[in-house]
C-alpha positions in Angstrom: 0.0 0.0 0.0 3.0 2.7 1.0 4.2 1.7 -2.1 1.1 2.4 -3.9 0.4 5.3 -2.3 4.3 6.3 -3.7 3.8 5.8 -6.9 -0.3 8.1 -6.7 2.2 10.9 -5.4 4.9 10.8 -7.7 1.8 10.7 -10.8 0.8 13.6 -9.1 3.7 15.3 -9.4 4.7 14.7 -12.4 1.3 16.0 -13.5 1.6 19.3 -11.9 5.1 19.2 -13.4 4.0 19.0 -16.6 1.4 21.3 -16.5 3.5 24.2 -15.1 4.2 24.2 -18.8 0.8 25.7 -19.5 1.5 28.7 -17.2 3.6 30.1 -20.2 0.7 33.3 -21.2 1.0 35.2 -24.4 0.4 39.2 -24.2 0.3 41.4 -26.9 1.1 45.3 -26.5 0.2 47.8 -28.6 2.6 50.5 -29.6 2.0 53.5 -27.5 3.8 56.1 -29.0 6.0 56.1 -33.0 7.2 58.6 -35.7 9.4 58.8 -38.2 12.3 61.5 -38.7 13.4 62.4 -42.3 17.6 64.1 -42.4 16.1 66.2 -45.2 13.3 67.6 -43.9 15.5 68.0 -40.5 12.9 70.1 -38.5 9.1 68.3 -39.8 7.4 65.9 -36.8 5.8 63.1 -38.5 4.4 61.6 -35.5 0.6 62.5 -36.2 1.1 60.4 -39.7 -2.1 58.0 -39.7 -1.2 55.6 -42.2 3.0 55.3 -42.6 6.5 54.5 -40.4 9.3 54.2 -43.2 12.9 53.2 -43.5 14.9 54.3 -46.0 18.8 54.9 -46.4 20.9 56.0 -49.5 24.5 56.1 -49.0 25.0 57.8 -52.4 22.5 60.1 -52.0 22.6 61.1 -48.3 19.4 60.4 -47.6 18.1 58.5 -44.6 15.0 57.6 -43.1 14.4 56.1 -39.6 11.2 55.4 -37.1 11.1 55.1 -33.1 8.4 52.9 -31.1 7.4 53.2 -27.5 5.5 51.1 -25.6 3.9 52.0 -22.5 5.0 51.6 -19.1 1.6 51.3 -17.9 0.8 48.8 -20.2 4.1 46.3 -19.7 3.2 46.1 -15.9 0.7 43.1 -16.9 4.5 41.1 -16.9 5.2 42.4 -13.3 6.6 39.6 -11.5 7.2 36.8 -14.4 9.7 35.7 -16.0 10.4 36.5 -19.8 10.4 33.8 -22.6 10.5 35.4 -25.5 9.8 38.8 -26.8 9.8 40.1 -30.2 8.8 43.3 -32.4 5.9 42.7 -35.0 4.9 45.3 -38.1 2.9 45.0 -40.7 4.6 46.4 -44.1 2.6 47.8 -46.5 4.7 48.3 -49.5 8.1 48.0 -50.0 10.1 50.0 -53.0 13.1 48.7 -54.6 14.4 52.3 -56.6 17.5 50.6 -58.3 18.3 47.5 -60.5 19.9 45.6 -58.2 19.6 42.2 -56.1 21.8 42.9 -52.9 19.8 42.3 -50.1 20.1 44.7 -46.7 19.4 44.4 -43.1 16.8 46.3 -41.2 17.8 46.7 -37.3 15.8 47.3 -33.8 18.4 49.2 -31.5 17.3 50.3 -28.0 16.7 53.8 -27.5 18.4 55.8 -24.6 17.3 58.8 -25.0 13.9 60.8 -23.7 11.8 61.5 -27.2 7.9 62.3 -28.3 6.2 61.7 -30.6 4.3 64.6 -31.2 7.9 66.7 -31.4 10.6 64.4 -32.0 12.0 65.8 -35.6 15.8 64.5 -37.4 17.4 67.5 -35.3 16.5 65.8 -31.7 15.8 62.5 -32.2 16.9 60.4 -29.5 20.3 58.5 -29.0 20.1 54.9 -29.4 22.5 51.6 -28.9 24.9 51.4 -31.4 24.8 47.8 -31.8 21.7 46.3 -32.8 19.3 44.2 -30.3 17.6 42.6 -33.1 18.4 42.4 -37.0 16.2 40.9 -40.2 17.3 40.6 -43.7 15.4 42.2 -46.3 15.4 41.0 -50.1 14.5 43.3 -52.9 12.4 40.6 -54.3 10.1 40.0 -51.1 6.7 40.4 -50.8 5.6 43.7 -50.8 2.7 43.1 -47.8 3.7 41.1 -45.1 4.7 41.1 -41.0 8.1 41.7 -40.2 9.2 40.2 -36.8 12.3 41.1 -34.9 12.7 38.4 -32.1 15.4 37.7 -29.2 14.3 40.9 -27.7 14.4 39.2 -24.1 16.8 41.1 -22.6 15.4 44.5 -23.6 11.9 43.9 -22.0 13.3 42.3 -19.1 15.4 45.8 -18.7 12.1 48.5 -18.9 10.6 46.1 -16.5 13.5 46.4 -13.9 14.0 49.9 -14.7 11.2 51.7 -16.3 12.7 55.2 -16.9 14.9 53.4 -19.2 12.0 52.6 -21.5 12.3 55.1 -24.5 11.4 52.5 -26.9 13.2 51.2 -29.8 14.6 52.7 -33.2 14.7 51.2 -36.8 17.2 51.7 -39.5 18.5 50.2 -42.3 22.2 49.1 -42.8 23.3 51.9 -45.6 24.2 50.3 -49.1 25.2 52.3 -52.0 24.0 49.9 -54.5 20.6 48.9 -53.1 17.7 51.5 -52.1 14.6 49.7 -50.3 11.9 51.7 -49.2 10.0 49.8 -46.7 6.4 51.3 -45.6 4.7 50.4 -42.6 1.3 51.0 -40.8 1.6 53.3 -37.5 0.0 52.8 -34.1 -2.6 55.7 -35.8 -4.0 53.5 -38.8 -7.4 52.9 -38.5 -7.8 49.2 -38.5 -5.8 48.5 -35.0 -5.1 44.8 -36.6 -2.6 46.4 -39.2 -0.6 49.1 -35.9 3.0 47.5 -34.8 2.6 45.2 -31.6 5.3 44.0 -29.0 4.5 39.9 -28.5 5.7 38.6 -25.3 5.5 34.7 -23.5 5.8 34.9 -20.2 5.8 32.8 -17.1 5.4 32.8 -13.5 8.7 33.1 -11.6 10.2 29.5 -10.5 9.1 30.7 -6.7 5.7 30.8 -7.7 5.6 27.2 -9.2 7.5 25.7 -6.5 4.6 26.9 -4.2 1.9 25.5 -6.6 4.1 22.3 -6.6 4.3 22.5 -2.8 0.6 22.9 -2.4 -0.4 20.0 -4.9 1.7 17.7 -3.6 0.4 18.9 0.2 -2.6 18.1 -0.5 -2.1 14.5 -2.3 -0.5 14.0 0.7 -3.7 15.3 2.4 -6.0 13.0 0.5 -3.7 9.9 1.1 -3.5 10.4 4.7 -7.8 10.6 4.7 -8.0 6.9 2.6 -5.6 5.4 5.3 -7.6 6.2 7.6 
């Protein structure tokens, strides 16, 4: 019978072990905040733009393009207390341009902003600082699909970050790598386009902190125990 009894508590376990796997949640935040700045048109806030973020970059012919995202504080304390899985950086592109005869493919980069910015002033002449190195890259082919998602993932490390320190969280900045034979435009729908399926959205899995399941394991197993001790008797 002991051994029995054994064996009903270890099944238990293992169940509750096994379903800690379902504790993993997905939440899906909406941009708060985003703008593009143009170095041509140095002093002009796009922020209010309902339909458009862009990314462009000619070496040759100076001209750059770049867009900033924020996501709100308020918003990312859902994830207080658990522990990040994954976390990645979806848009949906619209259109995409390719201007010149040529098949070189470029990358399109998330850095992490460090710098205090809005949306409704930020222009090319104060646009925030931002990481040098890139917390998240994707390659972009002139001959992809003009409407599509882009995803930017392994950006763990940068949510786990706002969520320890949230002044920190000044959102994040595209660009494109600059390429002086290759010009992609790339097009995407802003957090102000009217159909709120299309505006870019952080995606992040999360789960409880190991404390938390160890006291879920602690409690199941207590009160196996529990219901053991009552047959015996």
């Amino acid at each position: 019978m002991v051994k029995k009894n054994a064996l009903i508590v270890a099944g238990l376990i293992a169940i509750m072990l096994f379903a800690g796997i379902s504790f993993a949640a997905d939440y899906t935040f909406l941009a708060s905040e985003d703008a593009y700045v143009d170095n041509e048109h140095v002093n002009t806030n796009y922020g209010a733009s309902s339909d458009l973020l862009q990314v462009k970059d000619y070496k040759g012919e100076k001209k750059v393009i770049e867009s900033l995202l924020k996501f709100s504080n308020t918003d990312l304390s859902a994830l207080s207390g658990l522990n990040i899985v994954s976390a990645s950086l979806w848009l949906y592109q619209y259109d995409l341009v390719k201007e010149k005869d040529d098949a070189s493919k470029d990358s399109l980069n998330v850095h992490n902003v460090t710098g205090t910015w809005d949306e409704s002033t930020v222009t090319w002449n104060n646009k925030p600082t931002f990481n040098a190195s890139s917390a998240s890259s994707i390659t972009i082919d002139p001959t992809d699909a003009a409407t599509q998602w882009r995803s930017w993932t392994g950006l763990e490390g940068l949510v786990s970050g706002w969520l320890a320190t949230p002044g920190t969280n000044y959102g994040v900045l595209l660009e494109k790598d600059i390429d002086a034979r290759n010009k992609i435009d790339l097009f995407f729908r802003s957090s102000e386009y009217s159909d709120s399926n299309y505006r870019p959205y952080l995606k992040v899995t999360a789960t409880p902190e190991p404390v938390s399941s160890a006291l879920f394991l602690i409690g199941g197993v207590a009160l196996a125990a529990r219901h053991l001790r009552r047959k015996k008797s």
